[in-house]
C-alpha positions, 0 to 999 in steps of 0.5 A: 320415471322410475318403476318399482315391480311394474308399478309406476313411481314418479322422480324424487319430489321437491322439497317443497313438494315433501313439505307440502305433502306432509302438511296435507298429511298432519292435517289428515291425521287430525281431521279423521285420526290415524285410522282414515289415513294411509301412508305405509307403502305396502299398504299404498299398493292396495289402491294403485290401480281402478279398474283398468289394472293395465296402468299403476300408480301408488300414491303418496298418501290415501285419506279417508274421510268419515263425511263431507266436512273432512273431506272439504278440509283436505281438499283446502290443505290440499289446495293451501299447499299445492297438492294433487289430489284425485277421488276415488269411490270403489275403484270400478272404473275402467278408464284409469279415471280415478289412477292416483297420482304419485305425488298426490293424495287419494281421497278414497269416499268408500266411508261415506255411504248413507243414503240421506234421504230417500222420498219416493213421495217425491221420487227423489233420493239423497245419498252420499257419493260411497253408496253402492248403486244396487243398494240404493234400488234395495232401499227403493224397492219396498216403496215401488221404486228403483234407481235406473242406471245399472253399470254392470259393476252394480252390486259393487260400483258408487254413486260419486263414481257413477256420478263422475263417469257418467255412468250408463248399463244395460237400461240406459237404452230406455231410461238414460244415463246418469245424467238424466236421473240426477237432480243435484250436487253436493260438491267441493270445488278444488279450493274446498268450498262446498257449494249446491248446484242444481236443485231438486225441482224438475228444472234447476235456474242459472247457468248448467253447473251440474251438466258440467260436473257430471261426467268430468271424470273428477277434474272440477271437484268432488261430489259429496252428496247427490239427489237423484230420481227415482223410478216406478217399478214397472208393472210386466218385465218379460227377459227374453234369451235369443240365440243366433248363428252369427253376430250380424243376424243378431244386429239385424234384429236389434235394428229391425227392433228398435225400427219398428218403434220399439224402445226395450229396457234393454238390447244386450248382445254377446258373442261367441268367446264371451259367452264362452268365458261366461259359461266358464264362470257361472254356468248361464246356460246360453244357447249351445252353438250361438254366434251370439246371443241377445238378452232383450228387456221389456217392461211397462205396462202389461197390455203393452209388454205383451204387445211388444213381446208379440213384435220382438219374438216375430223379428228375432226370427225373422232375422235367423234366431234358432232359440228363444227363451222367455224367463217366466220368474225371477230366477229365469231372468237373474240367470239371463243376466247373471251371463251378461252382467259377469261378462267383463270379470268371466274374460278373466276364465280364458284370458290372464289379461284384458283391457276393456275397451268402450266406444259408441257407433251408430246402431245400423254399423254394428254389422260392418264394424264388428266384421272390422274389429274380427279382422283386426283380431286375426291381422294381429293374432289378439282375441277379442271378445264383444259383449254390448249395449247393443241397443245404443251402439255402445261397444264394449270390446274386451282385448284378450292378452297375457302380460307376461309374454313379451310386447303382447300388453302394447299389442294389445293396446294397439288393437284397442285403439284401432278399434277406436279409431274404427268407431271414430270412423263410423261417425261415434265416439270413444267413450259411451260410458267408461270415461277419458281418463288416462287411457283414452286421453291420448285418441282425444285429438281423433275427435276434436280440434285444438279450438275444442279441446282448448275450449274444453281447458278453460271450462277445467281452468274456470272451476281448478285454476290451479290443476290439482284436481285430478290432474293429467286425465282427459286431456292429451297434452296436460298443462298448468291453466295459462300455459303451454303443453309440457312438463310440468305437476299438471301431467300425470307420471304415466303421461310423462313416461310415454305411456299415453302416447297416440299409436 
């Protein structure tokens, strides 16, 4: 493994590997013309890293396509000549999900963003994979609908990608993940057969094909167009703003909440250091002094909303808040969650580099596992910023390093995994809603044994037999299908260098 300017690049290919590249190349060219392919190194670089920025890859060639029907065809010149190839939507992704590989081709859908039907008869939508998750809700808005799930990247993130990931944000506590609002797939197998799964009726018949691809973070194929459900909008939405001294009276809450029966849109808590990197940012105005702060969401019906705010405001003090705000407009509740929803980005005020971490615990150890995580902050000397779905135990940690002092990006890494491996030992997992992808491959073993992991390679094998689809991400010990762990085109470059190695 060789690296050019801390980005990483793979040994010289083979010849047959150049031939077959550049076969894949042609066949790009006439597919969609010049314009759609890239293969300028410096122009590369654009598109070397997602959202995790801690890990880059350039890759050999980027193609985009116009529409499914080119994007079928390279996906098959891909395949004819043994090319990995890896999806990429906006490049949102916080797990290196969509981090290309060095010798293979980027298939970038950010072109194909029209939504294709959109029937709030039926509370159903059809949209390309490049469609931005907030303009689907805009497009549903005049009919008295909305598409539910809303990662924090919102404005910017795309439905393939969401698709990918599994994607879930601030209402998922109430409504789910995307999972549970898509209906079907449109989707390109990693032969480049374009097939239909699911179906647009309540309950699809044969085997759960479309559980299988969503959420497999591009490893069986690319979806190229998805039906999903719509949402009524709700009649009351009361945002209420909570301050309190200490982040274990602010999970107290949360858990007396969700105790007596309520199920809020939304449960959101930050603490002191992210709310301090999200005044920096956008001036939210958050309570002054807060240890932290939990931004809660009813909505419904308006007798019921009443009903439930009554019980919110009564266990928030209960349980110590000192402030409480309730958004009487619009412009009140988009400041509420304009601190909340910059959070990730705002890190970006007092910290040159961060690496956003993602595990689930059970909501009534979130007191014990963040009195943990601040522990491991002040045993390694890294700060850690918490900002969460608190309602569901999804954590989002963000680790606070500046790369350019020496051994603090491994730190870094190794306080992220140990605040992995303290939601292993909760009883959670280590991942909510970010993915695998290639950072968090390595912990894989952590929560399954090599029986689930190895049933897990034949259901991959099953769909890509070939292990071209984006290759070397998820599973620990990357293999061709029918083969042992080792080196080979299945792992990923940064697999290879050591990168992914367990701490």
């Amino acid at each position: 493994m060789q690296t050019l300017d801390g980005v990483a690049v793979a040994e010289p290919p083979s010849e047959g590997a150049v031939d077959g590249l550049a076969a894949v190349e042609r066949r790009a060219r006439e597919l969609i013309g010049p314009e759609g392919v890239i293969s300028d190194h410096m122009r590369l670089r654009t598109y070397e890293c997602d959202g995790l920025a801690h890990y880059r890859v350039r890759p050999a060639l980027v193609v985009i396509p116009d529409d499914a029907e080119q994007l079928a065809a390279v996906v098959r010149a891909c395949a004819e000549h043994q090319v990995p190839f890896v999806a990429r939507g906006s490049g949102t992704g916080l797990s290196g999900g969509a981090l290309p590989h060095a010798d293979g081709v980027l298939i970038v859908t950010s072109r194909m963003k029209t939504i294709r039907e959109l029937r709030p008869q039926d509370q159903r939508a059809v949209v390309d994979p490049g469609v931005i998750n907030l303009d689907l809700t805009r497009a549903a808005t005049p009919h008295g609908y909305y598409y539910a799930p809303d990662p924090s990247s919102q404005q910017v993130c795309s439905i393939g990608g969401n698709v990918a990931e599994n994607s879930g944000g601030a209402h998922c506590l109430k409504y789910g993940f995307t999972t549970n609002h898509v209906l079907a797939a449109e989707f390109v197998t990693p032969q480049g057969d374009v097939l239909q799964i699911g179906s647009a009726a309540p309950d699809a018949p044969g085997y759960d094909l479309l559980g299988a691809v969503v959420g497999s973070e591009g490893t069986l194929g690319i979806v190229t167009a998805t039906t999903v459900r719509l949402v009524r909008l709700p009649e009351e939405v009361r945002t209420i703003l909570v301050g309190f001294e200490s982040t274990d009276q602010a999970g107290a809450a949360t858990s007396a909440i969700i105790s007596a029966g309520i199920v809020p849109a939304a449960i959101e808590m930050m603490d002191a250091l992210a709310i301090e990197a999200a005044e920096a940012a956008v001036q939210c105005n958050y309570p002054a002094g807060a240890g932290a702060v939990l931004v809660i969401e009813l909505d419904g019906a308006g007798v019921e909303v009443g009903q439930e705010y009554d019980e919110v405001e009564r266990l928030c003090r209960e349980n110590g808040s000192f402030e409480q705000r309730l958004a009487t407009d619009p412009v009140e509740r988009a400041l509420i969650w304009k601190g909340r929803k910059s959070a990730f980005a705002a890190v970006g005020r007092i910290s040159p580099d961060y690496i956003v971490q993602d595990g689930v615990i059970p909501r009534t150890a979130l007191p014990e596992v963040l009195k943990a995580i601040a522990e491991v902050s002040e045993r390694s000397g890294v700060r850690v910023a918490n900002v969460f779905h608190a309602g569901d135990g999804n954590l989002h940690p963000l680790v606070l390093f500046d790369d350019s002092v020496e051994g603090a990006g491994k730190a870094a890494e190794k306080v992220s995994g140990a605040i992995l491996d303290l939601c292993i030992g909760h009883g959670g997992s280590i991942t909510g809603e970010h993915g695998v992808g290639i950072d968090k491959a390595a912990y894989m073993p952590r929560m399954y044994n090599d029986d689930d992991l190895d049933t897990m390679q034949l259901v991959r094998c099953a769909f890509d037999p070939d292990t071209i689809s984006n290759p070397g991400k998820v599973f620990p010990t990357p293999r061709l299908c029918g083969e042992v762990p080792g080196r080979h085109k299945g792992a990923h470059p940064l697999q290879e260098a050591g990168v992914a190695e367990v701490f």
